[in-house]
C-alpha positions as protocol buffer text, in pm:
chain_id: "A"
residue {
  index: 1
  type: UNK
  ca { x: 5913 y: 2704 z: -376 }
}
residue {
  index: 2
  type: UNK
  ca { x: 5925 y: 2323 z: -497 }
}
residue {
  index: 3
  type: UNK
  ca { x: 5566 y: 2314 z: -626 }
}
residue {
  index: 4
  type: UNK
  ca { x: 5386 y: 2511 z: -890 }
}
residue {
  index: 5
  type: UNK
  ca { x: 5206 y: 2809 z: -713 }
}
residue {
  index: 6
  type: UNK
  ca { x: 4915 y: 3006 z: -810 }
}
residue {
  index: 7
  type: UNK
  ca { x: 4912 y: 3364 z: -723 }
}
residue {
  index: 8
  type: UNK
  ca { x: 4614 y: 3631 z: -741 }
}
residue {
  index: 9
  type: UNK
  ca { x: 4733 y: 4001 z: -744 }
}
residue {
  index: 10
  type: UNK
  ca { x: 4426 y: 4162 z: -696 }
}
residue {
  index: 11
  type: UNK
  ca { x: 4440 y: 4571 z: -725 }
}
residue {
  index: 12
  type: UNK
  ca { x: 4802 y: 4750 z: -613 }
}
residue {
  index: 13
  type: UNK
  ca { x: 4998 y: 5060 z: -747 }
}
residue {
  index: 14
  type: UNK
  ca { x: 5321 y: 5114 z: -964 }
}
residue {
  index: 15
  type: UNK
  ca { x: 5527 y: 4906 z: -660 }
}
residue {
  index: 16
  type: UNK
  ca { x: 5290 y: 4565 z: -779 }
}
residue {
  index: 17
  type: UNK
  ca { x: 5381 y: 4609 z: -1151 }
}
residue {
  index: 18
  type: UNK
  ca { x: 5747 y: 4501 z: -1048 }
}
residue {
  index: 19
  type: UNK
  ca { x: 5649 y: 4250 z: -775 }
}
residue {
  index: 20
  type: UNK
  ca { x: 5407 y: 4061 z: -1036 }
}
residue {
  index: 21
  type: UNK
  ca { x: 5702 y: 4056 z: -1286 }
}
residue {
  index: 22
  type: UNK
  ca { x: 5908 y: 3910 z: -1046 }
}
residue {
  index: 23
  type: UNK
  ca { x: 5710 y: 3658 z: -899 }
}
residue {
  index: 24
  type: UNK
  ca { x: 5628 y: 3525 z: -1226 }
}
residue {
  index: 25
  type: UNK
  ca { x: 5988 y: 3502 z: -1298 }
}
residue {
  index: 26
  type: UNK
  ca { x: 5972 y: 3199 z: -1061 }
}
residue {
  index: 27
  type: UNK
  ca { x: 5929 y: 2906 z: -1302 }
}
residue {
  index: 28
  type: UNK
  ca { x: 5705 y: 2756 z: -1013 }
}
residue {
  index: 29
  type: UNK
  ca { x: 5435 y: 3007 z: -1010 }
}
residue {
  index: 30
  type: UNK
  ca { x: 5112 y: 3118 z: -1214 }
}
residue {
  index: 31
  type: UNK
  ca { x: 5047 y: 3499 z: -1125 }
}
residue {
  index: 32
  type: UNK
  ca { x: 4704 y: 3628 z: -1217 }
}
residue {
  index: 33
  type: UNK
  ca { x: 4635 y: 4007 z: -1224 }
}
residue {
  index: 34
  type: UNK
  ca { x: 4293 y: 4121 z: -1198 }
}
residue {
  index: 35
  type: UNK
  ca { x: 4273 y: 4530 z: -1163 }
}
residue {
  index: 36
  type: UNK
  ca { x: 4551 y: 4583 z: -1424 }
}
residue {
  index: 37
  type: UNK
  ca { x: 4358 y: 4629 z: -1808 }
}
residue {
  index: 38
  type: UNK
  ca { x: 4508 y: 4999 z: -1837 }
}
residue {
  index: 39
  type: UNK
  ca { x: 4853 y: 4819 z: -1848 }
}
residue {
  index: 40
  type: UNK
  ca { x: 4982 y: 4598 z: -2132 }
}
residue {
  index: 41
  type: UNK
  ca { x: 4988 y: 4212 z: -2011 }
}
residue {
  index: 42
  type: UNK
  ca { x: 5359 y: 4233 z: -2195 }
}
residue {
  index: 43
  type: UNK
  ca { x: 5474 y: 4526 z: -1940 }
}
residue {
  index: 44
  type: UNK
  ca { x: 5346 y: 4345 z: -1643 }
}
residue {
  index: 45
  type: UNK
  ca { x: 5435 y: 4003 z: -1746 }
}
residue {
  index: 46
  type: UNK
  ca { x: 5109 y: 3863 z: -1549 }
}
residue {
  index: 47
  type: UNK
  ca { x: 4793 y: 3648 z: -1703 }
}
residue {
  index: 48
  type: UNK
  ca { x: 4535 y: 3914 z: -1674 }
}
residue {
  index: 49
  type: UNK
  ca { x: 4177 y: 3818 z: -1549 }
}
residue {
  index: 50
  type: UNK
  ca { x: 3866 y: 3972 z: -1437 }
}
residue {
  index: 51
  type: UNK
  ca { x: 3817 y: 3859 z: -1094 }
}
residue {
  index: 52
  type: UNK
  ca { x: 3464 y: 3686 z: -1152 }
}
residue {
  index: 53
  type: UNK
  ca { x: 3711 y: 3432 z: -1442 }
}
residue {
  index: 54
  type: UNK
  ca { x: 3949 y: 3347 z: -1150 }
}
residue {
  index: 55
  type: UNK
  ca { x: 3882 y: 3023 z: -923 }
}
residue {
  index: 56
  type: UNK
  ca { x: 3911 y: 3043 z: -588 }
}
residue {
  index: 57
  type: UNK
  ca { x: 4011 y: 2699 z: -527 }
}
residue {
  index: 58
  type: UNK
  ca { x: 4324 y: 2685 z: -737 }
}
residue {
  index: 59
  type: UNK
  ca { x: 4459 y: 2974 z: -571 }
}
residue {
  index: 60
  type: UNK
  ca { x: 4783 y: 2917 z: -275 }
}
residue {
  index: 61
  type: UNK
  ca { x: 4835 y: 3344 z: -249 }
}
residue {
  index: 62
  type: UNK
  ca { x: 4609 y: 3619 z: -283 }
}
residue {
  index: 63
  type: UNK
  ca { x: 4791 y: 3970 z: -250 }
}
residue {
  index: 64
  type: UNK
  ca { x: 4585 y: 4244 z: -184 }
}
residue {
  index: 65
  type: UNK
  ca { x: 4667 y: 4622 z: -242 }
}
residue {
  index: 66
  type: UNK
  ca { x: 4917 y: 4811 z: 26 }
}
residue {
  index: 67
  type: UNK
  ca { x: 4604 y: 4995 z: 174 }
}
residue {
  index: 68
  type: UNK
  ca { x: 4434 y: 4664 z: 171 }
}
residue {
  index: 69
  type: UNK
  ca { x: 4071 y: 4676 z: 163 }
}
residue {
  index: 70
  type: UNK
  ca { x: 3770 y: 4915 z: 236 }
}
residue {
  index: 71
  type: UNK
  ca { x: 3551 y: 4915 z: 509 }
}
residue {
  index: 72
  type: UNK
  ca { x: 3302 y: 4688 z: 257 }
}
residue {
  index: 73
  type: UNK
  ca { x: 3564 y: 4500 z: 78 }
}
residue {
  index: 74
  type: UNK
  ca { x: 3676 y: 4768 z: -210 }
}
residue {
  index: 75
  type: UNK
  ca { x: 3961 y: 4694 z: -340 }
}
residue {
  index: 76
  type: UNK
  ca { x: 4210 y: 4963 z: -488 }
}
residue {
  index: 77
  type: UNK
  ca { x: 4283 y: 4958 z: -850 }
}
residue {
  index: 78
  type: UNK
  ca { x: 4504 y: 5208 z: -954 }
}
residue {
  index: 79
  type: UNK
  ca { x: 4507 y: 5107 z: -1345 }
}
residue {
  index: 80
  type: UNK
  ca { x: 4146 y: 4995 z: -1354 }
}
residue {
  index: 81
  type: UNK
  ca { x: 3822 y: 5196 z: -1353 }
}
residue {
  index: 82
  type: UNK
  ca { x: 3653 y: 4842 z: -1280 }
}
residue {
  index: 83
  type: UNK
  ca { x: 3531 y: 4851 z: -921 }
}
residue {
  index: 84
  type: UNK
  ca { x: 3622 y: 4528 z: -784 }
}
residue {
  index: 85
  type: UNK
  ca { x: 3474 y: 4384 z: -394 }
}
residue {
  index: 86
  type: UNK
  ca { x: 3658 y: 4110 z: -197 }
}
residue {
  index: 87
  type: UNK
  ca { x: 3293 y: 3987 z: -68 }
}
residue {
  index: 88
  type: UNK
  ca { x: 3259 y: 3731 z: 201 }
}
residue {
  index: 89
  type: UNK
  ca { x: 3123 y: 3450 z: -106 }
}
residue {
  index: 90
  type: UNK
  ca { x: 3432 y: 3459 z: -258 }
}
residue {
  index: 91
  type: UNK
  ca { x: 3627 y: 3392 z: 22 }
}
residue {
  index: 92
  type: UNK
  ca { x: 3445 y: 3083 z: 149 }
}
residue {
  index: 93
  type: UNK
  ca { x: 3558 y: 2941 z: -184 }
}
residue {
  index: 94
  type: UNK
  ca { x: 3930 y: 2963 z: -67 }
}
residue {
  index: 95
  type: UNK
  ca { x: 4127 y: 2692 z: 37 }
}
residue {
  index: 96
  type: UNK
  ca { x: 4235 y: 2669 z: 360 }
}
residue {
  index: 97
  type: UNK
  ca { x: 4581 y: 2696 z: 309 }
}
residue {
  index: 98
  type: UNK
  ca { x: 4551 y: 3005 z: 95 }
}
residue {
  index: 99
  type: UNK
  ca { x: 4774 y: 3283 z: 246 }
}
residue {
  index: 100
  type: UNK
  ca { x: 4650 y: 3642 z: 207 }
}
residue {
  index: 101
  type: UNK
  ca { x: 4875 y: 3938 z: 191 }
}
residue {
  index: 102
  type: UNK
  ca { x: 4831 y: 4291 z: 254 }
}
residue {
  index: 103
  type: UNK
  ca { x: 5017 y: 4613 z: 314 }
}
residue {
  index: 104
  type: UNK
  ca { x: 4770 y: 4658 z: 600 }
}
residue {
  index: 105
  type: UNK
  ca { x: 4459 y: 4548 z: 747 }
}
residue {
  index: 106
  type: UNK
  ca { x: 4135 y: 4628 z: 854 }
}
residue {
  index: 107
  type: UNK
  ca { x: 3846 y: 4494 z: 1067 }
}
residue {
  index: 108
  type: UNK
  ca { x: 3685 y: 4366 z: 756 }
}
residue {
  index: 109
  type: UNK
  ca { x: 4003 y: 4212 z: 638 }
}
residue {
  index: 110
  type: UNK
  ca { x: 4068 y: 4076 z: 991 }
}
residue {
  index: 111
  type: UNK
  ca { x: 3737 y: 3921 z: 992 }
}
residue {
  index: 112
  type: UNK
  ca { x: 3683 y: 3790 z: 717 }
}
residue {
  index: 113
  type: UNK
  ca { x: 4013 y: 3561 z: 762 }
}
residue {
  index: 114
  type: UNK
  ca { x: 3963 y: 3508 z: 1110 }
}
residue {
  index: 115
  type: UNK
  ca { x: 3621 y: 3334 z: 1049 }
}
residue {
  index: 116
  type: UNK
  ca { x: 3749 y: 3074 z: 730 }
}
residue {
  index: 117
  type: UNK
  ca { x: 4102 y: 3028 z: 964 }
}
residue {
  index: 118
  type: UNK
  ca { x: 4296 y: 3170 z: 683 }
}
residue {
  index: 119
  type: UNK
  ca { x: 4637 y: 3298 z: 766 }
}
residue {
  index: 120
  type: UNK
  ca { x: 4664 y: 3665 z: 689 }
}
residue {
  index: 121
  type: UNK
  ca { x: 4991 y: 3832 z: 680 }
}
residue {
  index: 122
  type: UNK
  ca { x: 5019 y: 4199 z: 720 }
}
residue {
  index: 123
  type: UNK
  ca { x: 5323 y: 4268 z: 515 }
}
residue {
  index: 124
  type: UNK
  ca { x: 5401 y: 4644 z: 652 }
}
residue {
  index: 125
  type: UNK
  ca { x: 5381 y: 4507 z: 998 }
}
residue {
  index: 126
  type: UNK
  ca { x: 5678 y: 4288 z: 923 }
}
residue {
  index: 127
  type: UNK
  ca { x: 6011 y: 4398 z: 1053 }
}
residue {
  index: 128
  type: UNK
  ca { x: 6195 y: 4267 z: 749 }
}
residue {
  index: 129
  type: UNK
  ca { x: 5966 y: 4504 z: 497 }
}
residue {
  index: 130
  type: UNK
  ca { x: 6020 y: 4779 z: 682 }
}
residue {
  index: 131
  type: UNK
  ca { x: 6388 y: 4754 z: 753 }
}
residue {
  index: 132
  type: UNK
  ca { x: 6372 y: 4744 z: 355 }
}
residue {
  index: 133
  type: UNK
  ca { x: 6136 y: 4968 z: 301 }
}
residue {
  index: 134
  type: UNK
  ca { x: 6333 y: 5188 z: 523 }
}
residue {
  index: 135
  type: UNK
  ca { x: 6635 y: 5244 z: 269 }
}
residue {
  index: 136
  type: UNK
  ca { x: 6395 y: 5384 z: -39 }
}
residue {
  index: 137
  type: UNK
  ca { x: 6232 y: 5611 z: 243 }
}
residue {
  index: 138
  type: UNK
  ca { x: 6563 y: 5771 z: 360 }
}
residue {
  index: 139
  type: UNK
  ca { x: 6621 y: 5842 z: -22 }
}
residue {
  index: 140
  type: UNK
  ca { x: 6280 y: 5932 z: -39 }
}
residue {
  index: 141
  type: UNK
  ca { x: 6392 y: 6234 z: 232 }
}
residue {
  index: 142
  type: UNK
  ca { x: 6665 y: 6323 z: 57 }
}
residue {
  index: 143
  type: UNK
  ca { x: 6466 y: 6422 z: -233 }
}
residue {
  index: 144
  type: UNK
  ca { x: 6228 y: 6549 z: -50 }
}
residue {
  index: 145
  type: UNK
  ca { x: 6511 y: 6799 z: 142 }
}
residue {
  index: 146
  type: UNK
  ca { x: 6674 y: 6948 z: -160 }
}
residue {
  index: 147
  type: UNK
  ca { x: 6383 y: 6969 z: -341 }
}
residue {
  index: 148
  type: UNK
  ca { x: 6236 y: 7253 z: -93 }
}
residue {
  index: 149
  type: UNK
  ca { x: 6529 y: 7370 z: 60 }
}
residue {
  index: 150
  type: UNK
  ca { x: 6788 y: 7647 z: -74 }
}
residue {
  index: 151
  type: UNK
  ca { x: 7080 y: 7535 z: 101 }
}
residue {
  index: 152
  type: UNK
  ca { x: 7275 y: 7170 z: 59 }
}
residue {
  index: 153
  type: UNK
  ca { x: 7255 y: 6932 z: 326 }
}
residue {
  index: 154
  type: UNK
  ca { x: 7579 y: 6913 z: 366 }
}
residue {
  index: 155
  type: UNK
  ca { x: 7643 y: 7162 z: 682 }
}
residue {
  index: 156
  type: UNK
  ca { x: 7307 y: 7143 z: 750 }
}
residue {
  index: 157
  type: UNK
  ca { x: 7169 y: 7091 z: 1078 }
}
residue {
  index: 158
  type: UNK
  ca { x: 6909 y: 6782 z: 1072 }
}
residue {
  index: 159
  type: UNK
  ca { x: 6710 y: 6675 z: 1359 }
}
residue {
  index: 160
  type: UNK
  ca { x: 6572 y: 6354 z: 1329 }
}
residue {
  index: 161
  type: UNK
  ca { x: 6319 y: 6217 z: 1555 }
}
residue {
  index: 162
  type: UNK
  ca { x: 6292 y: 5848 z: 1681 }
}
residue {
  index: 163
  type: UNK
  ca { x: 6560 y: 5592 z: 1640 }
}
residue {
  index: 164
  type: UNK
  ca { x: 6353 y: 5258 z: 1506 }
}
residue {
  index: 165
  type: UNK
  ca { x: 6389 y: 5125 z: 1151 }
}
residue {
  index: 166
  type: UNK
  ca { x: 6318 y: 5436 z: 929 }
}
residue {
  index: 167
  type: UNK
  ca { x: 6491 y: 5644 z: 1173 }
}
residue {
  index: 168
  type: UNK
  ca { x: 6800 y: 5492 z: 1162 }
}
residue {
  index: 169
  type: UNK
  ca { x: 6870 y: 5466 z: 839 }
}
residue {
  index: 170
  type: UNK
  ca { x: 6748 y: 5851 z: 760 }
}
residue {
  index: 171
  type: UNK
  ca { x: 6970 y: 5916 z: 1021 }
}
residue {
  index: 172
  type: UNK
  ca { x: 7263 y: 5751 z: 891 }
}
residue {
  index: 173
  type: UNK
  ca { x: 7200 y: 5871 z: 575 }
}
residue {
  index: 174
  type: UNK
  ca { x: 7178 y: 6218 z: 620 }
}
residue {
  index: 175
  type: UNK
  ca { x: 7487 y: 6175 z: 860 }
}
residue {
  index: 176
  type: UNK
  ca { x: 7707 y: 6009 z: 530 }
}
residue {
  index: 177
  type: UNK
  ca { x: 7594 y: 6373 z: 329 }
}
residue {
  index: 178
  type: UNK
  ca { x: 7797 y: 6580 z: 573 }
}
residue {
  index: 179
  type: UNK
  ca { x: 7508 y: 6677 z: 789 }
}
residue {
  index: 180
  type: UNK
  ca { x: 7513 y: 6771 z: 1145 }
}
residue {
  index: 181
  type: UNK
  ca { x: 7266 y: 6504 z: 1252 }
}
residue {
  index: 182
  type: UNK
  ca { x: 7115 y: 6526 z: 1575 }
}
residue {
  index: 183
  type: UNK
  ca { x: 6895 y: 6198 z: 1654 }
}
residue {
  index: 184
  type: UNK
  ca { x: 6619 y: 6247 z: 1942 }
}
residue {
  index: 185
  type: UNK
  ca { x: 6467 y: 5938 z: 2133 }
}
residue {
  index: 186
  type: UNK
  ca { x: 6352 y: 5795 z: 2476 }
}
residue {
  index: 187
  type: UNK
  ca { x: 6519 y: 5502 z: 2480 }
}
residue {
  index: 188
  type: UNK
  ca { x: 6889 y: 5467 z: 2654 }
}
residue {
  index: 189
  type: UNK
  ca { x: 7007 y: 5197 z: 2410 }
}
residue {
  index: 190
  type: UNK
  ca { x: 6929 y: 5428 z: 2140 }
}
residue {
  index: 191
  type: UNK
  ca { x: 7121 y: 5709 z: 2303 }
}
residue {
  index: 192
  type: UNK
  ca { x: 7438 y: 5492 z: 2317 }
}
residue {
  index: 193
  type: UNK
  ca { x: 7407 y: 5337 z: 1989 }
}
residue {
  index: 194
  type: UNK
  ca { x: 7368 y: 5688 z: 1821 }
}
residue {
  index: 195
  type: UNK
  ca { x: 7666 y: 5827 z: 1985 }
}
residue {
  index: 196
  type: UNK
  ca { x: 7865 y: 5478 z: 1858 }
}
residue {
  index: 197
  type: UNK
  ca { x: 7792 y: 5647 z: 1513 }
}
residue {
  index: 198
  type: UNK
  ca { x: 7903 y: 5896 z: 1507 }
}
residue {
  index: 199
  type: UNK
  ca { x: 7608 y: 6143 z: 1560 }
}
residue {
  index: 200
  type: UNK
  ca { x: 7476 y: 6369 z: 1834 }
}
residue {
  index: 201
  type: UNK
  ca { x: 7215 y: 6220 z: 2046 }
}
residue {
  index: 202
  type: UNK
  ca { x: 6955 y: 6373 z: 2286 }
}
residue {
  index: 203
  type: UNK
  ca { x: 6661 y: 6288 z: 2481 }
}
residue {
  index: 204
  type: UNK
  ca { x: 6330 y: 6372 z: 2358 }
}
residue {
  index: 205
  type: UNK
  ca { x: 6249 y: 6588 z: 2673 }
}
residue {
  index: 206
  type: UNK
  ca { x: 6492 y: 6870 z: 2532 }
}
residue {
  index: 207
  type: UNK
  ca { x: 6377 y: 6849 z: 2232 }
}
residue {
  index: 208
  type: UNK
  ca { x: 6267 y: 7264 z: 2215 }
}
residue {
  index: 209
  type: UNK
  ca { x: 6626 y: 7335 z: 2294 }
}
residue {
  index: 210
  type: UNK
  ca { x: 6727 y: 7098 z: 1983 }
}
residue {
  index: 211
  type: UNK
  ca { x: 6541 y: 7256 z: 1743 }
}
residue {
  index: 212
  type: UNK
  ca { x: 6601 y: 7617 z: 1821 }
}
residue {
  index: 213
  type: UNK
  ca { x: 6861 y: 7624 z: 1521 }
}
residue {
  index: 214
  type: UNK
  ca { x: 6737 y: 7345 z: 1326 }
}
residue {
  index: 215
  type: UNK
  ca { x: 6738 y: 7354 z: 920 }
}
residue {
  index: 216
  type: UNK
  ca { x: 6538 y: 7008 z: 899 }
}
residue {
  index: 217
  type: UNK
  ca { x: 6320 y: 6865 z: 1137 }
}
residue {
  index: 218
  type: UNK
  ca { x: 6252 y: 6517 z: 1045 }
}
residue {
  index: 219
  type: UNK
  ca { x: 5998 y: 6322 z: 1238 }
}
residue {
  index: 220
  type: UNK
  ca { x: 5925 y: 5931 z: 1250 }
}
residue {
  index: 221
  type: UNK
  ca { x: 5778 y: 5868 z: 1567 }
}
residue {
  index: 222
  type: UNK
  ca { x: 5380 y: 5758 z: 1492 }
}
residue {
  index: 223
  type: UNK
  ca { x: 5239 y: 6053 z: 1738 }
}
residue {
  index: 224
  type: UNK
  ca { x: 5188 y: 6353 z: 1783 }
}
residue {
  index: 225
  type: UNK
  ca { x: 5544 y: 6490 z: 1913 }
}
residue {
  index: 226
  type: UNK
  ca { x: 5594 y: 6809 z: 1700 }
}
residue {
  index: 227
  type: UNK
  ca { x: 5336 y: 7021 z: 1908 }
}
residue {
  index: 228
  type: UNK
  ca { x: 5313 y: 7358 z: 1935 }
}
residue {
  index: 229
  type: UNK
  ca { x: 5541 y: 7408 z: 2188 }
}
residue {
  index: 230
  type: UNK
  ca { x: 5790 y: 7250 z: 1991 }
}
residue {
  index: 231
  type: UNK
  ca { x: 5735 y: 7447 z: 1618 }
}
residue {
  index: 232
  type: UNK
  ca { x: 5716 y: 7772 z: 1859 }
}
residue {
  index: 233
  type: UNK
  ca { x: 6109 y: 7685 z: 1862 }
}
residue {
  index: 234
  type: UNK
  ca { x: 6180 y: 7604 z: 1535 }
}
residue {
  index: 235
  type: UNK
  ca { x: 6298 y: 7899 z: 1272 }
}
residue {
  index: 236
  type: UNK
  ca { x: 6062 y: 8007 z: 985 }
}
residue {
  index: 237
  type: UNK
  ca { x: 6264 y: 7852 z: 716 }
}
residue {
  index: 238
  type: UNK
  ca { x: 6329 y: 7546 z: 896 }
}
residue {
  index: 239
  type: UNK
  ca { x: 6158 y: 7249 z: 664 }
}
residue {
  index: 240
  type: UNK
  ca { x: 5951 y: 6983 z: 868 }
}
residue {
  index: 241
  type: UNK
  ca { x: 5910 y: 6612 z: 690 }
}
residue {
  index: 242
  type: UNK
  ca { x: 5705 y: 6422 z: 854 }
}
residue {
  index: 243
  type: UNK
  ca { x: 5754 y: 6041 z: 754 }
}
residue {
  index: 244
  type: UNK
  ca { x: 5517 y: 5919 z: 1056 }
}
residue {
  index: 245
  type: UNK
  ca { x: 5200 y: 5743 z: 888 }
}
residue {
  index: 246
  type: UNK
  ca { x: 4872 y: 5895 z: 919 }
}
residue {
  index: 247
  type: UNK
  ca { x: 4758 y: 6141 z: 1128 }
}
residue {
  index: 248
  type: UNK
  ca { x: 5128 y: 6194 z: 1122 }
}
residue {
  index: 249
  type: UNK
  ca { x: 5315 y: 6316 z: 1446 }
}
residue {
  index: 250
  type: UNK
  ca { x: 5325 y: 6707 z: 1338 }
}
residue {
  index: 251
  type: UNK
  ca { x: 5070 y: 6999 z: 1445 }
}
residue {
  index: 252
  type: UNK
  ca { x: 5050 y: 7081 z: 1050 }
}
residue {
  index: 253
  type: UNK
  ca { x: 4776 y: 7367 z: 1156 }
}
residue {
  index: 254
  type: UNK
  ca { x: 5026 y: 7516 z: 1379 }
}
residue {
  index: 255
  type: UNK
  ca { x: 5307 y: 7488 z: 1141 }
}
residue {
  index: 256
  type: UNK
  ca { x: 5138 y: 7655 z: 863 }
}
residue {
  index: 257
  type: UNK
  ca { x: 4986 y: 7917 z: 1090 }
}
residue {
  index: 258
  type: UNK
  ca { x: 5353 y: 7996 z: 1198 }
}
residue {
  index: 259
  type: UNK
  ca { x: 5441 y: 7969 z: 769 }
}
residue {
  index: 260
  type: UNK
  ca { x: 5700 y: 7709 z: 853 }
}
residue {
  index: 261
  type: UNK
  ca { x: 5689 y: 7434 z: 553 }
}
residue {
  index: 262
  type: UNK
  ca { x: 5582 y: 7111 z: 676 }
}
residue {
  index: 263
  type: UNK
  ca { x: 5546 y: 6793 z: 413 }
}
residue {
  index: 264
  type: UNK
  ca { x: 5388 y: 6479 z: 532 }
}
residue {
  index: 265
  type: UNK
  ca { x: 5600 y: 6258 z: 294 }
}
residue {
  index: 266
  type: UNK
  ca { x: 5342 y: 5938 z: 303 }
}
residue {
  index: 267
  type: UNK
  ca { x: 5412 y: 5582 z: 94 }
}
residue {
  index: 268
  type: UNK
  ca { x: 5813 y: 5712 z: -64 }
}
residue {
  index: 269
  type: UNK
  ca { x: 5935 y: 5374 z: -172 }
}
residue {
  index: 270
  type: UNK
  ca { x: 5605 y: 5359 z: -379 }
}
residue {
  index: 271
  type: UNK
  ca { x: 5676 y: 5698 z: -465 }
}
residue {
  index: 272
  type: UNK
  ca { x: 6085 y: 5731 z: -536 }
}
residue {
  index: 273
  type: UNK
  ca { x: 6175 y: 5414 z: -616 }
}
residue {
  index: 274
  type: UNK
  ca { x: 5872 y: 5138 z: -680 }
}
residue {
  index: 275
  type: UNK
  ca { x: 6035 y: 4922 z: -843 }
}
residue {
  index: 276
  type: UNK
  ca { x: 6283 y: 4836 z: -566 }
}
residue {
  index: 277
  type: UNK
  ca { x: 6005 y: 4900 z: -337 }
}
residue {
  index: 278
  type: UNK
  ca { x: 5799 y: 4580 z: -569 }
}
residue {
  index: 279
  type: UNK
  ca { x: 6101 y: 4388 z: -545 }
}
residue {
  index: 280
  type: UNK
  ca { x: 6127 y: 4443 z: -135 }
}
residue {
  index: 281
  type: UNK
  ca { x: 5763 y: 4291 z: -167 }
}
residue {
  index: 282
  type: UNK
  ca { x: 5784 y: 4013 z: -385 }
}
residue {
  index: 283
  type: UNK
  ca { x: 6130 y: 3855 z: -173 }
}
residue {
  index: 284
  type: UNK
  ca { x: 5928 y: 3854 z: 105 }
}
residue {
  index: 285
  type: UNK
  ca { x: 5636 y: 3746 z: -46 }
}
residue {
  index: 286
  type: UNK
  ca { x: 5826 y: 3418 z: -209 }
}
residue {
  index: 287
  type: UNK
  ca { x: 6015 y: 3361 z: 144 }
}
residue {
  index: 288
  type: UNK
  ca { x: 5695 y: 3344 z: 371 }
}
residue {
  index: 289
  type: UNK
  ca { x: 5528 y: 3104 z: 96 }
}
residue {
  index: 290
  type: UNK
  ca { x: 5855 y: 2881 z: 44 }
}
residue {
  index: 291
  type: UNK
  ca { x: 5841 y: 2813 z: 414 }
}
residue {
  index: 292
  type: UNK
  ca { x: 5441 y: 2774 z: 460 }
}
């Protein structure tokens, strides 16, 4: 950044508390918090406003909660019991070459930026965050396995399901604790590179073969690919972890029905590790508004 920037953080969870620290460790940049009153001003190292003191028009970044915003504009704030609205009014008083950031957007969202030409800039759509993002989530798993398992990973038989940027590390990861990995996707290139590592690969079409001795099934693909069929296969004590986001890619009815364990393990770098997950957030934050 070579020119003072003024930031609004509006709303955001424990992963914002590090980003805002961060970002105003730039000597370049004013970060304003608005959502954050349960939570010293020292701890998050942020000027703290209401969002009715801040002025649009002196703003270059406005970053808006990972969910982003409701249907009407409501804006998350987990340390606030202030309800706060991102209304149409107050965006007309943007500049135009305000950037807004979110985890993810909406209609509303879309709109509303769309119609005052406003870049928006979906941060979990990025493949940078979630190549990131994808290293706290694979520890995130980890956890997440020993916690409700009874036996160690190591020895264990893993499936894991898909081979894009959270699958491939999990993978990998599992694979370094002396797992017998087994890495399921549709893609050729996948199959090879999976093999190159090291790990067993298979097609998703055999899939209930796969799984028939299976400890942990571990699913990333964003649909529904653990049906019936598939859990029919699977042994009782065989623990499902479902890091697909919502509705998830796992017949959870089914699965319980069946009393197999099945976790949908949503938002774990928020979760396990937020501060590195703030950090991701804030590097790419400070790299997209260097180069605007």
């Amino acid at each position: 950044m070579t020119t003072e920037l003024t930031i609004a953080v509006l709303g955001g969870d424990a992963r914002y508390l590090e980003m805002i620290r961060s970002l105003q460790c730039s000597a370049n940049a004013s970060v304003f918090a608005v959502g954050f009153e349960q939570i010293s001003q020292s701890f998050t190292g942020g000027i703290q406003r209401e969002l009715e003191d801040l002025d649009p028009q002196s703003l270059n970044a406005v970053i808006l909660p990972i969910p982003g915003v409701g249907p009407d504009g409501q804006i998350e704030t987990v340390f606030s019991d202030k309800n706060i609205q991102l209304t149409e009014s107050w965006m007309d008083r943007l500049p135009r070459d305000c950037v807004i950031f979110t985890g993810i957007t909406n209609d509303y969202l879309t709109d509303l930026c769309k119609k005052r030409n406003l870049r928006l800039v979906s941060l979990f759509d990025r493949d940078d965050v979630a190549i990131y993002n994808s290293i706290p989530t694979a520890e995130g798993a980890i956890m997440t396995a020993i916690k409700h398992t009874d036996f160690t990973i190591h020895g264990s038989k893993v499936v894991v399901l898909g081979f894009g940027r959270v699958g491939m590390s999990v993978a990998s990861k599992f694979d370094a604790l002396g797992a017998d990995v087994h890495v399921g996707s549709i893609h050729d290139a996948d199959i090879a590179r999976i093999s190159e590592m090291g790990m067993h690969a298979f097609f998703l079409e055999i899939l209930p073969e796969v799984v028939k001795d299976s400890d942990i099934l571990i699913n990333t693909i964003p649909a529904l690919v653990v049906k019936k069929a598939i859990i029919e296969q699977l042994p009782t004590q065989t623990l499902i972890i479902d890091l697909a986001s919502k509705p998830g890619g796992v017949d959870f009815h089914y699965a319980k029905k069946r009393g197999i364990q099945a976790i949908h393990a949503l938002s774990l770098p928020g979760i396990v590790a937020p501060k590195t997950a703030g950090n991701i957030l804030s590097v790419v934050i400070k790299q997209i508004l260097t180069n605007s």
